[in-house]
N, C-alpha and C positions, 0 to 999 in steps of 0.2 A: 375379716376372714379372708396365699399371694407367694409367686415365686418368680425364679429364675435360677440358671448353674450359677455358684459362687465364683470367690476368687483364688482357685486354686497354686496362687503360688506363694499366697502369703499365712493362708490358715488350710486346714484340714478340711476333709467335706462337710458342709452342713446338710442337712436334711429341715427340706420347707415344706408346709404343706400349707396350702390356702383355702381359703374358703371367703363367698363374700354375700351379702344380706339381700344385693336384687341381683337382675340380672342386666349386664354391661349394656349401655345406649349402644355402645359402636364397639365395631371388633375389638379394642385393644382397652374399653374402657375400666373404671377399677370402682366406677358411684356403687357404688353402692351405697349400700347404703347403712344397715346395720345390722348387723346378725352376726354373731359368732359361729366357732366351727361346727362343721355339720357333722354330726356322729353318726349320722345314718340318713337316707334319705328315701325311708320308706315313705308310702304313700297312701299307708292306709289310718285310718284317724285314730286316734289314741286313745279312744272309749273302746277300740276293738284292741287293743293290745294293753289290757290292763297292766301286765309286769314293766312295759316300756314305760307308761303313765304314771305308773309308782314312783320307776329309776328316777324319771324325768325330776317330777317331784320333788323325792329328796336331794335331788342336784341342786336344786332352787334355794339360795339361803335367806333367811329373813332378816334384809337389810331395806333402805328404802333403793326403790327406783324403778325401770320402766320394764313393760313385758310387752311380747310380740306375740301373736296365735297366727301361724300360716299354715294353709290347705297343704293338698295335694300337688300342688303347682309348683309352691312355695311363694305365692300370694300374701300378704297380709291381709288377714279377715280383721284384725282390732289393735290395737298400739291401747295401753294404758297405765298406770304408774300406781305404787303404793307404797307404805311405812314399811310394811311387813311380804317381799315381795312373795315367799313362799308360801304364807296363810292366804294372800287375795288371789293366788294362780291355782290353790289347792280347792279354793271356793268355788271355784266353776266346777269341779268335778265329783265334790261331794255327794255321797248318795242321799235321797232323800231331800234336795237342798230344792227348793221352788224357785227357778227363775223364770225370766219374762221370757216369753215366746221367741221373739228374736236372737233372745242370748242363746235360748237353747239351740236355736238352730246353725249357731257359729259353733258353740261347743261342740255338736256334732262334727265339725267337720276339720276339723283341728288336728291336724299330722305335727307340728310340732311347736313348742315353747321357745322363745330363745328371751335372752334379760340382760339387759345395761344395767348394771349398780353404781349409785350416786353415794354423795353423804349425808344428805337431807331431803326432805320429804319436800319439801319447798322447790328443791334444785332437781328432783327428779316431774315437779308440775309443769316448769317452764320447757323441759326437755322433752318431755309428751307433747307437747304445743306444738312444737319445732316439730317432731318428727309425726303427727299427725295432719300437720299443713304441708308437710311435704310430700307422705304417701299419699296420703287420703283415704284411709281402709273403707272398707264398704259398710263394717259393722259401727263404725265412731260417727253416731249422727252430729257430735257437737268436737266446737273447737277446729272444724275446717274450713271455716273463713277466713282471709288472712288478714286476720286483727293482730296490731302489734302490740307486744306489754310497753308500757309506758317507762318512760325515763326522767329522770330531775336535770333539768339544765341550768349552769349558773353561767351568769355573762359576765364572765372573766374581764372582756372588752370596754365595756363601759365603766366608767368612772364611778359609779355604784351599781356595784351588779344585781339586776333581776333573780329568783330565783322562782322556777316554772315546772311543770309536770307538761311533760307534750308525748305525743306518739310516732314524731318524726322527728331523724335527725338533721335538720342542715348542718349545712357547712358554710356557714355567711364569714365567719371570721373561728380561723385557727386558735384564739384563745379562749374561746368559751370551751366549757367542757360539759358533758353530758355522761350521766351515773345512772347504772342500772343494765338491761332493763329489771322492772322490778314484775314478780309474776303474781300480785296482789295488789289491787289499785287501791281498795278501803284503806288497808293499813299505811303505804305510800301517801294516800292526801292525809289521815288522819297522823299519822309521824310530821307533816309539814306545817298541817296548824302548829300541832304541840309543839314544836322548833320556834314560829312564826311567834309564839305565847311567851316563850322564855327567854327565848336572845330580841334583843332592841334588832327588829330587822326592816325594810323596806318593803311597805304593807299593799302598797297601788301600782299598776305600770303607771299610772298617770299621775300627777298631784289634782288634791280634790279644791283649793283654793290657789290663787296666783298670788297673794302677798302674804301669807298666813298659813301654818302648818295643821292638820288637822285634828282630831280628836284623838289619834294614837298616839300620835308627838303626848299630849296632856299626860295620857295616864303609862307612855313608858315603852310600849308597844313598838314602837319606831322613834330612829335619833335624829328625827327632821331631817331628811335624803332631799325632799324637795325646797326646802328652804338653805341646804348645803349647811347646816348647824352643825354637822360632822364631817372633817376631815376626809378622801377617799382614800386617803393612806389607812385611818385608821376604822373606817367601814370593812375595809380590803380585810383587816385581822378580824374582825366578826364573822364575814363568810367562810373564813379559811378554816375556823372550828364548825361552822356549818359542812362545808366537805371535808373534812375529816369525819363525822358522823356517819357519810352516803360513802365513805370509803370503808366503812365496819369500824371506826376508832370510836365508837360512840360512849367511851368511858365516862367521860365528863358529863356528858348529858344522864345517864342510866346511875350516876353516883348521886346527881341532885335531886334526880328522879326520885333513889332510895329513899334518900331522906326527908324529902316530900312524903314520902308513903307511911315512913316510921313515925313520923309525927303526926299526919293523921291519924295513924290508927292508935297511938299515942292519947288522944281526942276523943279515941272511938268515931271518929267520923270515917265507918268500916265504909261508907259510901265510898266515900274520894278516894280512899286507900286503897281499892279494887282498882279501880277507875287509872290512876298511877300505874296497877300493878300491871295493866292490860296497856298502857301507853309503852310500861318497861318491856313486855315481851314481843310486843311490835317491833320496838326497836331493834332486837333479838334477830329475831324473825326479816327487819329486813335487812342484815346484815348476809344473810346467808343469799349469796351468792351461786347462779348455776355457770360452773366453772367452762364449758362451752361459748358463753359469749362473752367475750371478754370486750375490754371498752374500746379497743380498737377492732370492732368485729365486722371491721373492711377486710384487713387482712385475711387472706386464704393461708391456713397453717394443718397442717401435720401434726400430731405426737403421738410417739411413740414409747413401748415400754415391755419390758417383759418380767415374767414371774420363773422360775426356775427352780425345779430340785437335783436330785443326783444324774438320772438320765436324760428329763427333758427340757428345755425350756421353751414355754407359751409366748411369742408377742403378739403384741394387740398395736393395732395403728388405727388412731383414729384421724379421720377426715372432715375438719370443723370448714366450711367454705359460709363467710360472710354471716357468721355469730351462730351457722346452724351446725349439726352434726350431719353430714350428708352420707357418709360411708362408716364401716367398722371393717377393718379387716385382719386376720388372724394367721397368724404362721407357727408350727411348729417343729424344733432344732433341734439337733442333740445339744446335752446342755457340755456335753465335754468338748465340743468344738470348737475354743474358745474362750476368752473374758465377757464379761454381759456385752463391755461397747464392739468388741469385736462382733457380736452375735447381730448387735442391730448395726453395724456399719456392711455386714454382709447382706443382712435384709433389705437395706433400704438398696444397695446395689442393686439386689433382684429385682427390689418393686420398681422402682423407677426407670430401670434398662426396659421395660416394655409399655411405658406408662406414653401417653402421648405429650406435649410437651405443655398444654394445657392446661393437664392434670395435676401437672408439678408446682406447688405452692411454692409460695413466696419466703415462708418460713417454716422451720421442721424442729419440733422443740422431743429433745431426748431427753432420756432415764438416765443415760450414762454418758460419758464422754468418747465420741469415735478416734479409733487409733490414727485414722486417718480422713478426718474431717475435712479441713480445708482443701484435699483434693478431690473430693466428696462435692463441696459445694463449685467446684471448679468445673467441673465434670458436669453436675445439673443445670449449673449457668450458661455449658456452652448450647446443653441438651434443650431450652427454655427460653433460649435468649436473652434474657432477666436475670437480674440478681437472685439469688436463693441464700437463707442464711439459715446452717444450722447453728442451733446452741444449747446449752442446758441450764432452763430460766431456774431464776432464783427467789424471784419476787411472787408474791404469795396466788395473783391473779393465772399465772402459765403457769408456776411449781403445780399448781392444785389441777392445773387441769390434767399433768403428768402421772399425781398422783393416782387422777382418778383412772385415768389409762392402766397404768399398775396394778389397782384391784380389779378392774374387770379380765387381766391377765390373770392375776390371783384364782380368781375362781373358775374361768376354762381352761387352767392349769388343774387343779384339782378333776375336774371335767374331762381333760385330755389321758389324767393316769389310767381311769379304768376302761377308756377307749384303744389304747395303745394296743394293751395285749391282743386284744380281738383283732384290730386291722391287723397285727405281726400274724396271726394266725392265717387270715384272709389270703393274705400272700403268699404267705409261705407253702399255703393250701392248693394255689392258683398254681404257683412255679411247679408244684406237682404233678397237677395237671394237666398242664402244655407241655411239658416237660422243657421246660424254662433252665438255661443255668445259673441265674439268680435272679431272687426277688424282684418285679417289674414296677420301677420304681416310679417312671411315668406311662400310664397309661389312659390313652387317647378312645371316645368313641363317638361313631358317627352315624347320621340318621338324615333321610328325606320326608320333607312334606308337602304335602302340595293337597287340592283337590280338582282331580281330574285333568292333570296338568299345568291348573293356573296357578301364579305364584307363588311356583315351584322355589322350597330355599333346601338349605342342609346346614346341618350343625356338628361342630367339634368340641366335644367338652372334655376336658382332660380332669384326672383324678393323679395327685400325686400324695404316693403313700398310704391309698387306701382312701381318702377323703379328697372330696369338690375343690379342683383347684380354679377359681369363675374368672382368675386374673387372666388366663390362659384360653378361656374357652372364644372360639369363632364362631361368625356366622356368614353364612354364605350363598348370594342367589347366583341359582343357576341359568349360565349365559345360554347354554346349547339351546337356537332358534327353534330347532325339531321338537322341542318340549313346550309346548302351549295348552291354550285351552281346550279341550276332547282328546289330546295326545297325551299321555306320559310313558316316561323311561327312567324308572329307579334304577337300571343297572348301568345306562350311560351316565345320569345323574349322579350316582356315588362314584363311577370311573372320573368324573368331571375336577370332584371334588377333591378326591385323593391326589390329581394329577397337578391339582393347582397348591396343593398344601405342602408336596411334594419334592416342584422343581428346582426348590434352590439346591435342595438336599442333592437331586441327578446333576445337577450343573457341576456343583463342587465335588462330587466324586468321580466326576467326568475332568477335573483338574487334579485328581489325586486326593482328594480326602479321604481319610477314614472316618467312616460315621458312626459305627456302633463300639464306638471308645469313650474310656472316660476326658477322656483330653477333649473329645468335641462339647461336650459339656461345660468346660471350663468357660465359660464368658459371666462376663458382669460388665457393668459401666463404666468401668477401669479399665475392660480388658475387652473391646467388644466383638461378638461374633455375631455370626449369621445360623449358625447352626446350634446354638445350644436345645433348640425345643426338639432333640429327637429325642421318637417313642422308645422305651422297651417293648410296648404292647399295642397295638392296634385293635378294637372292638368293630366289627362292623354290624349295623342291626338290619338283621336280614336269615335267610338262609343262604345255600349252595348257589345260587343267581346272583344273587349281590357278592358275593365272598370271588365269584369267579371272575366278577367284572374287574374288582380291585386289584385281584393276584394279574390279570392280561398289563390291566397299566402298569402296574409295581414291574414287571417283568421288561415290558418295554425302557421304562425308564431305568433298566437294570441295579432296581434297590430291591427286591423281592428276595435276596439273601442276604441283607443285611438286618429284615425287617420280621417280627413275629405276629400273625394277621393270623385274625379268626372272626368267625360270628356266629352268635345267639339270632338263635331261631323262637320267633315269640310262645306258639302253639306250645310246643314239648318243652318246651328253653333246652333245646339241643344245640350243643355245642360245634361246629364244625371246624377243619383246618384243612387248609390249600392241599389237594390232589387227594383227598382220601372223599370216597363214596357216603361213607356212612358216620354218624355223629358219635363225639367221646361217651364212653358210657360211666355218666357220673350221676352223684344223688342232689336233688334239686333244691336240697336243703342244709350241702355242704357247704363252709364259708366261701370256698372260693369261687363257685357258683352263682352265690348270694353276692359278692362284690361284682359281677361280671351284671348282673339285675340289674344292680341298683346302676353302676354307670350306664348300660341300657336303656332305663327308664329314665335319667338326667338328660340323655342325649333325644328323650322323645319329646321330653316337656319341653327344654330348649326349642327343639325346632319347631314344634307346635305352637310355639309363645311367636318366635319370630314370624311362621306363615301367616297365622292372625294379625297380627301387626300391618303386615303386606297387605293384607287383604283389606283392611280396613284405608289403609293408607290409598289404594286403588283405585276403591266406592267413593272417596271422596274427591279423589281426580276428575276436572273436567276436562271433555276433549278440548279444550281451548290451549290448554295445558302444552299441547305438544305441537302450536303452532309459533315455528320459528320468529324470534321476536315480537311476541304480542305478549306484556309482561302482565303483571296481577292488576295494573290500574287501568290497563286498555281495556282488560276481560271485562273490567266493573264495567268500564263505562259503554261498550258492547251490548251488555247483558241488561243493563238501564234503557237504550236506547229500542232492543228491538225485544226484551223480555224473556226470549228464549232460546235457547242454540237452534232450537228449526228454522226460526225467522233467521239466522244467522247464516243459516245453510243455505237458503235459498236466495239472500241480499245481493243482489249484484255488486261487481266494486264501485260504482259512482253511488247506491243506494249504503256501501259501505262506508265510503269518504265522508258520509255526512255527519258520523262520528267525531267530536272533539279527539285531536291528535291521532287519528287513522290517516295516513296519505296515500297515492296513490301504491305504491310500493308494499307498504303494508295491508292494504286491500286486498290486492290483487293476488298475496301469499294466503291471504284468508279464503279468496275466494277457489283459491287453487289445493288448498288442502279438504275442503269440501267437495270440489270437482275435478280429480286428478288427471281425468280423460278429454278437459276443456282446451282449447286449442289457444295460447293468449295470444291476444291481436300485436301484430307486427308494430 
């Protein structure tokens, strides 16, 4: 769920809208994590808004794969996966349905659904795994330990290779190779016997006699490995049908299998013929592959894809980092703007022109072919420092993971039609009501939090198009000294924040820019600016205090004509605007109203999320913390030595030096930040 201006000299304008599943580590971050577009971002739980819970509902189609329930916050309360994803999401809300205590009390509190769609019920298990060891929801007591699924490893290297089931990968030697992982360990060892039963394979790591083979050699089991009775050339063609099996070829084995089973039951020996029939579905079963980790799942990669009809087209970008799915993120384009690779060679410009360089994998596997790829990848390389390779895989392992990127476009494409009309309303509502001269296509809002002063931040969260644009949104602590603990000032503190969001904007139109043009928009990663993120709209959340502090700095840094600023008042949600007394008089349940809310209330959860954070971050601060050059293993061994920071406050420097690695220097800084009015001896 991501933007940027395109590149306005080689295609027409697109229209991006992003949206993204958490909320960014650091100002410019894109982890998310997984969530598709936000179609609304109320906040009240979905047992209170029946007709929403219905829509919700039938949005949901019944395929296999994974579902999210997040609060109010936009938290994840539970991550879980099913065959049928619409019947097990509709099951939590059935009337009359008995669930267990705890379920009820998450179902309560459930503002919205969101759903990754797999191809197999198998492939959406392992994906649950991944993305419940990664969030850790509060409501999923199982599956958040980080246990890894298991893999087959064959040791290509040696002169008859091993074949093992382990839960770590080394890297002792580049030709061995490791298959899977697999998200069922019974079937996985019971597939390895039945293999182990049927092909002549090497039964011991060790040999059980030194001059004589042992009892599998007799009856067939094994071609004497440890007596060298077989060639390694021609051991080497035995494994090589073995991995073809762990690579889904398992024809040859699932054909003799058949015939095993047809002649049993041939027999009527219905025993063994079952018995066959449950070896054959195993094999089935572990063929099916979760297309997120792939066997190189070092690599950090990309893909992306999109879904398209007459007006719009949905991409989806997913963000696989080291075999997990870390991120989902979504944009939506006009679909006439464009060829498909044109549509994602403009998106990936936007995503990555603001991405940190970090963030930028190594490999970016496409739907389509970009028109202009190789300067594409020239441009991230230089952005990265590292090679980046886009391309569009072909082989069944990356094709499939394309694939599956494509259906989950597929259906928040369908998802995005009946949303469109209403945000086109929303705005068109809004431009109304400002008296806007057109639709405000980016629009920005901001909010202070703090308690009582301390760890004072603010937050900017931008909505483009109507919906959560999170690629965009900032955060921000506020530096002004005069705001501390028992003191605040939201109206220097939102001055603070505008002025610093602001100045490049005053800088370059202090060199002659024009800023409320479409030309300033024009950047991408091909074409780069410094000013594409301006607003059409400005939110401030506040009343006529906050609103007046904004319009003194906008005024100063003389953009306040260039700029359209207002703010929602929370009491009445009264609207106000720069130099008028009294608020617009509108109805509270108009769309455009209702979009001005909802970025309102994104911009309050935002900064509330971040001051928590701070504050947490604080409590756990020792004052040891902030004495120059004493790093985390001097503290330890400080804190060993005298037990507590009072006996540390009071240590003199020679009863300080007695410390392993304190010297005088260091002492005498420790004992000077405890006693700032001590006088140090000459």
């Amino acid at each position: 769920m991501i933007e940027r201006a395109p590149l306005a000299q080689t295609l027409p304008p697109i229209k991006t809208v992003v949206a993204s599943s958490s909320q960014p580590a650091s100002p410019a971050a894109t982890t998310a994590t997984t969530a598709p577009v936000h179609l609304a971002n109320d906040r009240v739980p979905l047992l209170q808004r029946p007709e929403a819970l219905e829509e919700r509902l039938k949005e949901i189609p019944p395929v296999p794969g994974c579902y999210f329930m997040r609060d109010r916050d936009n938290n994840i309360l539970y991550i879980g996966k099913s065959k049928k994803l619409r019947s097990r999401v509709r099951s939590y809300f059935r009337e009359g349905r008995q669930l267990a205590p705890k379920i009820e009390l998450m179902v309560r509190q459930v503002c919205d659904i969101e759903i990754i769609v797999t191809d197999t019920e198998v492939e959406s298990l392992a994906l649950e795994a991944n993305l419940i060891k990664q969030h850790q929801p509060h409501f999923n007591t199982l599956l958040k330990d980080d246990k890894k699924y298991p893999y087959l490893c064959i040791t290509w290297s040696e002169d008859y290779p091993r074949i093992f089931i382990t839960r770590k990968r080394r890297k002792t030697n580049a030709k061995d190779r490791y298959y899977g992982p697999y998200v069922d360990t019974g079937i996985l060892r019971s597939t390895l016997n039945m293999i182990k039963r049927t092909f002549p394979l090497r039964q011991r790591p060790k040999p059980l006699h030194k001059d004589r083979p042992c009892l599998n050699y007799d009856i067939g089991r094994c071609p004497g490995v440890c007596q060298q009775k077989i060639a390694p050339d021609e051991y080497h063609k035995t494994v090589q049908k073995i991995a073809m099996i762990f690579q889904g070829q398992t024809a040859e084995l699932v054909k003799n299998l058949t015939e095993q089973m047809e002649k049993a039951a041939e027999r009527l020996n219905f025993e063994l013929a079952a018995a066959l029939r449950d070896r054959i579905r195993g094999l089935e079963s572990l063929g099916a592959e979760q297309k997120v980790a792939l066997p190189d799942d070092t690599v950090s990669r990309d893909a992306i894809a999109l879904a398209a009809d007459e007006n719009h087209a949905c991409i989806q970008l997913f963000q696989v980092r080291a075999g997990r799915l870390v991120g989902r993120l979504a944009f939506l384009a006009d679909a006439q703007s464009g060829t498909p690779g044109e549509i994602l060679q403009r998106v990936l410009e936007a995503h990555y022109a603001s991405a940190d360089p970090v963030e930028i994998p190594s490999e970016i596997l496409v739907q389509h072919e970009l028109p202009e790829g190789e300067l594409l990848e020239a441009s991230l390389k230089a952005h990265r420092g590292r090679k980046v390779t886009i391309f569009l895989p072909q082989r069944q392992g990356k094709a499939g993971l394309v694939d599956m990127v494509e259906r989950n476009a597929e259906y928040e494409l369908a998802r995005t039609q009946r949303s469109a009309d209403r945000n086109l309303q929303a705005l068109e509502d809004l431009a109304d009501i400002l008296d806007l001269p057109e639709q405000p296509r980016r629009i920005e809002g901001y909010d202070i939090s703090h308690i009582q002063g301390s760890n004072a931040v603010a937050s900017q969260v931008v909505f483009m198009d109507g919906m959560p644009a999170k690629q965009h949104y900032r955060r921000y602590k506020i530096r002004n000294p005069e705001i501390k603990i028992g003191h605040s000032d939201d109206f220097a503190s939102m001055a603070e924040v505008i002025g610093r969001r602001f100045r490049r904007h005053a800088a370059a139109k202090a060199q002659g820019a024009i800023l409320s043009t479409s030309e300033t928009r024009a950047s991408s990663m091909l074409s780069p600016g410094d000013l594409a993120d301006w607003p059409d709209l400005i939110l401030i959340d506040g009343g006529k205090g906050q609103l007046s502090a904004v319009v003194a700095v906008l005024q100063e840094m003389n953009l306040l004509e260039d700029l359209h600023v207002v703010s929602l008042a929370k009491k009445q949600e009264e609207i106000f605007l720069p130099g008028e007394s009294e608020s617009l008089k509108t109805d509270p349940d108009q769309p455009g109203v209702q979009l001005l809310r909802r970025l309102r209330d994104e911009a309050h959860r935002f900064a509330v999320g971040f001051h928590r954070q701070q504050r947490s971050e604080s409590l756990r601060r020792s004052r040891l913390d902030d004495i120059t050059g004493l790093g985390l293993q001097r503290q330890k061994e400080l804190l060993g030595h005298f037990r507590s920071i009072d006996y540390i406050r009071i240590a003199s420097p020679e009863q300080l030096q007695e410390v392993p690695g304190v010297g005088p220097k260091l002492a005498q800084q420790i004992y000077n930040y405890f006693h700032p009015n001590a006088i140090e001896p000459s």
